[in-house]
N, C-alpha and C positions, 0 to 999 in steps of 0.2 A: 555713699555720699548722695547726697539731695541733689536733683537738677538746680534747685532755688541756689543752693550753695556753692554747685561748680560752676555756676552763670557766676556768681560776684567772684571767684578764684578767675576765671577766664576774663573779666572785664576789668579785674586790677591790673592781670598782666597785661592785657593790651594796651591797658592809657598806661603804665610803668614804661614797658619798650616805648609807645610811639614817643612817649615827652622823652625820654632818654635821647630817641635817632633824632629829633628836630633838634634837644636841645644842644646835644654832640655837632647836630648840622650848622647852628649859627655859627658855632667856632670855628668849624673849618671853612665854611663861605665869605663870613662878613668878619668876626672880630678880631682873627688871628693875622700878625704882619703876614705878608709873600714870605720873606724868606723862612721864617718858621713855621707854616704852613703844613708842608710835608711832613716835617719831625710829628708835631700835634696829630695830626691826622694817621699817621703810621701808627700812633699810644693809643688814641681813640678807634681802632679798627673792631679790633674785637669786639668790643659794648658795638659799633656799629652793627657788624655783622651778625650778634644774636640778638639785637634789635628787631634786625627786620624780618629775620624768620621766626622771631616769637611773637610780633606786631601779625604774618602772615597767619598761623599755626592758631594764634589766639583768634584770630577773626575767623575763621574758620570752626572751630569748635562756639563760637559766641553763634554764629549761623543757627550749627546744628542743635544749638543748648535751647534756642530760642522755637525752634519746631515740636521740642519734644514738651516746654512749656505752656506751645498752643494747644498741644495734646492731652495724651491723658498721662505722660511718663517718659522714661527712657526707650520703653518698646515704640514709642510713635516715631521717633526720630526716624526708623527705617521706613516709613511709612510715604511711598511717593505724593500721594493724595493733599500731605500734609505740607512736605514742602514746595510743593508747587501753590497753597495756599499763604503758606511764609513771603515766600518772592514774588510775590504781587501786594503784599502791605505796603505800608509808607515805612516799615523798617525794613522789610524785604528789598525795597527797589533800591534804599540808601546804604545799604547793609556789603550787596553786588559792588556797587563803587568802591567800598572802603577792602573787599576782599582781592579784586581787580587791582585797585593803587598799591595792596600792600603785596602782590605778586609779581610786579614790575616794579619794586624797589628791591625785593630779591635776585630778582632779574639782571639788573641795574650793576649789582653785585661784581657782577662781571667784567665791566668797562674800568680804568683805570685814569687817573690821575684827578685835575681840577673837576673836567666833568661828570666823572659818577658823582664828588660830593655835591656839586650841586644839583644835580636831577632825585637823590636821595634825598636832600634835605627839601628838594621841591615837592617833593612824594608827598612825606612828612607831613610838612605842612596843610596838604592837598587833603590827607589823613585827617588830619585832627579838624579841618573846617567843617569835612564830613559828618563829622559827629555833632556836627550841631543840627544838624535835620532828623538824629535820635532822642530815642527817650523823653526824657523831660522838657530837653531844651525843644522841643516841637509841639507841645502841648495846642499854644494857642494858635489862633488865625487870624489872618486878615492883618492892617497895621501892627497890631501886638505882635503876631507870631514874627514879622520881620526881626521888630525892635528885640524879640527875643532872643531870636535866632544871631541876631549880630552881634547882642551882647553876647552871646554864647560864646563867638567864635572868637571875640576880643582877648577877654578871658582863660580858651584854651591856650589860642597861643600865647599869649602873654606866661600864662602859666609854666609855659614848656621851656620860653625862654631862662624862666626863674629857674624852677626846679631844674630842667633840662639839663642848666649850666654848672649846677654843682659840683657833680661827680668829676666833669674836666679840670673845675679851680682846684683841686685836692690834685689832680694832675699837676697840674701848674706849677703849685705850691711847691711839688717835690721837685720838679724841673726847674725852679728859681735857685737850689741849690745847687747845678751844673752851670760854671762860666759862661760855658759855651754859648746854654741859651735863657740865662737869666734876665738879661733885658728883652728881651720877647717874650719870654714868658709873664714876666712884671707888666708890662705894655698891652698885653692880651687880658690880665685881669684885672688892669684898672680900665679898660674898653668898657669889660662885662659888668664891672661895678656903676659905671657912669648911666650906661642903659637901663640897668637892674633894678636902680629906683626906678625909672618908670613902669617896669615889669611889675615891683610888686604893687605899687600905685593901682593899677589896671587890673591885677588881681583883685584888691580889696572891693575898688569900686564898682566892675561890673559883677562880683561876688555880691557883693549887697545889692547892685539892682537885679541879679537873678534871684534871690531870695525875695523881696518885693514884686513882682511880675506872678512868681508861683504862691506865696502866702499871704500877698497883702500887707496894710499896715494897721494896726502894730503886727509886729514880730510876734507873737507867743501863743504858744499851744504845749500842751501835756504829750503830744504823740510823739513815736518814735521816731516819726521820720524828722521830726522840728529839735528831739535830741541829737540823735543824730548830726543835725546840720549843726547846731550846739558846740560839737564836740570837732565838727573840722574846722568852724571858728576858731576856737582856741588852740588845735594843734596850730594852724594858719598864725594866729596872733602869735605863739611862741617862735615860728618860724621868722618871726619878723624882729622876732627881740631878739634872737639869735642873730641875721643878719645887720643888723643897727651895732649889736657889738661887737662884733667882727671888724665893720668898716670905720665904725668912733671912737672903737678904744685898742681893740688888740691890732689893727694896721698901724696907726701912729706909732707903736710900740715896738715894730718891727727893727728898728736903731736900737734903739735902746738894749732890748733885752735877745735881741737876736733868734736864736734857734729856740728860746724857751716859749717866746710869744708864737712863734709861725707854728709851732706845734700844736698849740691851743687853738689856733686858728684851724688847723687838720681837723680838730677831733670835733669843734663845735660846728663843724661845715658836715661831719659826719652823720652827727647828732640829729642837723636840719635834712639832710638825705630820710635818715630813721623818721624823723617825725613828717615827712611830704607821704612817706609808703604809709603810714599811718593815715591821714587824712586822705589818700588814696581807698583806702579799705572803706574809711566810715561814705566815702563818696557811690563806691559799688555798692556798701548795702544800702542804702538810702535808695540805690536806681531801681532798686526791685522793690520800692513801697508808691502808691499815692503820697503825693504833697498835700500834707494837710498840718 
């Protein structure tokens, strides 16, 4: 395997976990009643927990992937020379931080109840801001680089909140089937639907002003990197026609036709999981080209 390629494998999984541990964080901090709280967070553990040591694991390998592409190969990676000139870049110094946050959220691991979730989901977040003083989003300088940089960070999180929150409503979903805690659990994902429009809102828009910032106007070019961007458009756009019919036709539905709709709703929340890891992918290889 190419370093070019174990860099995009190593930077899918790390934005996959981080959006995962923040997205899993909102629900246990903010959206979930108190009383059901515990239960959620007890279901949500394990995604937690290989969140944060494939968030650590992957940052770590992104480090050393990144020395041996200063290099000449895999053999530079061992190379002291090399990475002491990595950790002094402007990805090197932002790089430390995000390996630092994501080994004190495994750390974190350890303490129990309200406050690991919240200093976990604090991490999280702390994480993903990070990443906007890389790669692409750091491009420019001076007023731009801010405006870019904030937009960047709108963005991630916004993004995490969206996707993030998937995999729990498909939790949810099967847990509205238990007496016990089907009004909490119903209560908890009409929370995340109410917010979620502004999550994808904030998605779209600061999406397009980072496309504008990096390519200009008009939008169009023949390169790969502008196919690319292309093609997590329209995963993104399908993501949203999935979510629009989930919430305007198959919820309403939910009376009606009972276990047939909430099942439709399982498999098209699945579907949007599949196609976010997708636009995930076309995200990573795009980070290892020029914006052109």
């Amino acid at each position: 395997m190419s370093l070019t390629v174990f860099y995009i494998v190593c930077r899918w999984l790390h934005f996959g976990a981080l959006i995962s541990l923040a997205g899993a964080g909102f629900y246990t901090t903010l959206l979930t009643p108190k009383r059901y709280r515990p239960r959620l967070t007890l279901r949500l553990q394990p995604l937690l927990t290989v969140s944060c040591w494939l968030t650590l694991i992957s940052a770590l390998l992104l480090l050393a992937v990144q020395t041996g592409l200063m290099g000449d190969g895999w053999r530079d990676i061992l190379h002291i020379e090399i990475w002491d000139a990595v950790l002094h870049t402007g990805f090197g110094r932002a790089w430390q931080w995000q390996c630092g946050l994501a080994l004190c959220a495994c750390l974190v691991l350890v303490l129990k109840g309200r406050i690991r979730q919240q200093c976990l989901w604090v991490l999280a977040l702390l994480q993903l801001v990070g990443l906007a003083f890389v790669g692409h989003a750091a491009i420019l300088e001076g007023g731009m680089g801010i405006l870019q940089r904030g937009n960047q960070i709108i963005h991630l999180l916004a993004a995490a909140f969206w996707v993030g929150g998937l995999y729990p409503v498909v939790l949810l979903m099967r847990e509205s089937h238990d007496m016990t805690w089907r009004y909490d659990a119903i209560r908890t994902m009409m929370r995340f639907s109410r917010y979620g429009h502004l999550a994808v809102a904030l998605v779209l828009l600061s999406g397009l002003c980072s496309s504008l910032l990096l390519l200009g106007w008009p939008l169009h070019s023949f390169r790969l990197y502008s196919q690319l961007l292309l093609v997590k458009i329209l995963l993104v756009s399908a993501m949203v026609g999935i979510a629009v019919f989930n919430r305007y036709w198959l919820v309403p539905r939910f009376r009606e036709s009972g276990s047939h709709s909430r099942q439709h709703f399982v498999t098209t929340t699945l579907v949007e999981i599949v196609l976010s890891a997708l636009a995930l992918i076309a995200v990573s290889v795009f980070a290892t080209m020029e914006p052109a």
